[in-house]
Each structure stands twice: as C-alpha cells, then as structure tokens.
N, C-alpha and C positions, 0 to 999 in steps of 0.2 A: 438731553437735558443736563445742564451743571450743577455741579455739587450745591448740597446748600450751606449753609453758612456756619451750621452746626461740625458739620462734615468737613468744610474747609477748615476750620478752627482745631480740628482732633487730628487732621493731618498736618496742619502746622504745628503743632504741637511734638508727634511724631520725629518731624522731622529736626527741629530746632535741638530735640534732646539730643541728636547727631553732630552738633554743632560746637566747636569746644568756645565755651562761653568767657574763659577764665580772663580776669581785666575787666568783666562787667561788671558792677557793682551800684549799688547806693549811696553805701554811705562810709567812713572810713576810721568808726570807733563806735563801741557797744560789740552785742554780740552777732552782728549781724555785718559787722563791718569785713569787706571785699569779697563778700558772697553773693553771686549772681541771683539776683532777685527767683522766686517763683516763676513769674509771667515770662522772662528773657525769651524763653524758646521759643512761646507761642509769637513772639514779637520777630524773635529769628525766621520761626518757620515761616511768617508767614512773609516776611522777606525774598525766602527761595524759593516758599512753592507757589507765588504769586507773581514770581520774576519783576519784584520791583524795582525801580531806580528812581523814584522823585519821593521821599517821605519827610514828614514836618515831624517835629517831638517837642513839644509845648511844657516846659518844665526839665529842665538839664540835671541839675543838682550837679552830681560829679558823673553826669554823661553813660552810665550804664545803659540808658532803655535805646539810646541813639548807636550807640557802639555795638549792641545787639545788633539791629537791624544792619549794622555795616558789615558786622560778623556773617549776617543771613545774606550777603545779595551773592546772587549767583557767580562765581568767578569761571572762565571773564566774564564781564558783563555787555551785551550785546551793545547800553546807551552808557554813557557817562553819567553814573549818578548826578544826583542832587539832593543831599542831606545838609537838612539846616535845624538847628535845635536853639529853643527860647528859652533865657531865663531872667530873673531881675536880676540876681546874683553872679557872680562867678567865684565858684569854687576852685579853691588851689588842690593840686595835687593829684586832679583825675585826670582819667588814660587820654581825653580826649588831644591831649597833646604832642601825640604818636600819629594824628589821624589829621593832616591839615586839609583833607578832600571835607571834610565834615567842617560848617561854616556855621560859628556861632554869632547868635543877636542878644546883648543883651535889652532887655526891657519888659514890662509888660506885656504878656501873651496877647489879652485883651482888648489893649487899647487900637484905638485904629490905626495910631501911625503908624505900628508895629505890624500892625495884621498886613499895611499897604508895602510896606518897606519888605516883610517876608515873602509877599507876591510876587512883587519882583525878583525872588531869586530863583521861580519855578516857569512850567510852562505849561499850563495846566489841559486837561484835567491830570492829577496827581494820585498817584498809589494809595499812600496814607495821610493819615496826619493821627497822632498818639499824643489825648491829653492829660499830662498829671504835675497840675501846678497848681493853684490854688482852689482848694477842694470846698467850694460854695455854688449853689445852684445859678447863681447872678455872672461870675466870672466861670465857671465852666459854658455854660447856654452862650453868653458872648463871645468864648473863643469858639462852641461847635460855630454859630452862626456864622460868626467874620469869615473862618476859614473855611466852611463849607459854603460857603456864596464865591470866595476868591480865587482858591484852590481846587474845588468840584472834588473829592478826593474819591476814590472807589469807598473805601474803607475809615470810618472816625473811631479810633479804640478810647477807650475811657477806664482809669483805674478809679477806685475807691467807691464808686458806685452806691456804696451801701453802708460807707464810713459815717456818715453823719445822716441826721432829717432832711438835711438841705440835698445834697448828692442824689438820698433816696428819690424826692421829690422831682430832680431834676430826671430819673433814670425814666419815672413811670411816664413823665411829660415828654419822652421820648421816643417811649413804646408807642404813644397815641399819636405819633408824626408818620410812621412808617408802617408799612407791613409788615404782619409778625413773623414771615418768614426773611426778613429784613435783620431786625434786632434779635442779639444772642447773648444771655447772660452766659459768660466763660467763666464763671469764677470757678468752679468746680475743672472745667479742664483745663484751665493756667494754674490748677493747686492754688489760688490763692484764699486766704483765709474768707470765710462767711461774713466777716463784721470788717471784712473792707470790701470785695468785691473786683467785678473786673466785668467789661462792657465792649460788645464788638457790632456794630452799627455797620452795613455795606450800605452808605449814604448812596453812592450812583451804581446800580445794577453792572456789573462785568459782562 
C-alpha cells in the first residue's frame, strides 16, 4: 500500500529542508524580501521525493515557487524536464534568468488561450501544477479546472487557501470533489501561517 498524502507531504517536507533553497524568494523589498518563502521545501521535496519532471506554476512573481521545484528535481534527471511558469506580469530582477530550461508565459492563468498555449508545452499526464495567482474562488476553480482537464496532473497544490471568504469557499468545494484521503490541508506542515493556508489535492491517483 502507498504512502498517503499526509505522509507524502511530511516527507517532502523533510526532505526539501535538505535542499539549499537560497535564490528562492518572493519578493524583493519589505521584510520578507529574498527569503525563501515557508512552503519552498515542501514544493522542493516534493519535486525529488516524487521524482518529477513536468510541473506547471500558475503565478511567477519573481519565480521563487518555480525555481524550488527546479532546485528539487532529482539530479540527473532520468527525463528532460519541463517547467513552465504563468504570469500576467513580468518581473525584473529575479533568479529566473540564470535558469533558461525554465520557459516562461506571460498572460492570464485562467484564460483558455493560455491554459491551450501551456498544454502544448507538456505531455501529459503531468506531475504538478502549483496555483498562487490570483487569490478568488472564480479564477482559482478555473485555472484548477483548465488545467486539470488538460494537463491530468498527479498533484494540484494551492496556496492561500484560507486567505480570504472566497479561497475558503473554494477550498471546502474541493473537499466535496475528492476523497478525503485525497485532499490535505498542509498548512501546518509547510509552516505556513493559519490566516493564509496551503492546499495539496493528489487530483490523479500515483
């Protein structure tokens, strides 16, 4: 019998804190600026202890949650990755510009030509997909759906979960999609705060 999801998550966890994270980051002013977010590890670990190579990251900013997972994949790596990370924005200044195997989109997570244009650069079914862009239950539900119909992904992680009414909303209408040994609130082992949260969904069974 395999780990369950709880179990996968405390050993990703484990493991990502073995992971030298430095270059990861947020954001790059306040007090918080070029510090490896909380969640990094768990996003690393579960990189190498799930021996991934095809992951989507749905909200870039300046690229820390995507450059985790690139810090996590197992070196060597048996496939040629494929990392593709979404944003509307581009930010100046972050690491992603060290990492040209890492292919960025801008645009709308959301929108469908996005979601159809991101398909094409995988070959599915896909390891992950990590969403934290725009944090409303209407634009979260439509990028899990887009990319869980397109990409098949093992694993849909979700931050903020618990940031707003809307998130919360969408987190419980998520619980009621899956079985509960399916859906995993991580806030507590990604360390992330209670009043944002953190969400780990194994969308297609391993």
């Amino acid at each position: 019998m395999g780990k369950g999801l709880q179990e996968i998550c405390e050993a990703a966890v484990l493991e990502g804190r073995q992971i030298d994270l430095t270059g990861c980051f947020y954001e790059v002013s306040g007090p918080y600026a070029f510090v490896p977010c909380t969640y990094y590890p768990l996003l690393a670990g579960l990189a190498r202890t799930q021996r991934m190579s095809q992951v989507l990251d749905v909200g870039t900013r300046y690229g820390g949650s995507i450059l985790a997972v690139r810090k996590g994949l197992a070196e060597p790596h048996p496939d040629r990755p494929v990392l593709v990370t979404v944003d509307l924005t581009e930010h100046q200044g972050h690491a992603l510009q060290r990492y040209p195997e890492i292919r960025r989109i801008l645009g709308d997570g959301a929108a469908a030509a996005i979601v159809a244009r991101v398909a094409k650069c995988f070959e599915p079914p896909i390891d992950m997909v990590f969403l934290d862009a725009v944090h409303t239950m209407e634009h979260t539900r439509a990028c899990f759906e887009g990319y869980g119909r397109s990409l098949n992904p093992r694993f849909i992680v979700l931050d903020d979960i618990h940031l707003n009414a809307s998130m919360a909303r969408l987190w419980k209408e998520l619980q009621s999609w899956f079985p509960a040994d399916q859906v995993f609130d991580a806030t507590e082992v990604a360390g992330r705060s209670s009043d944002c949260g953190f969400g780990v969904i194994e969308y297609r069974r391993g």
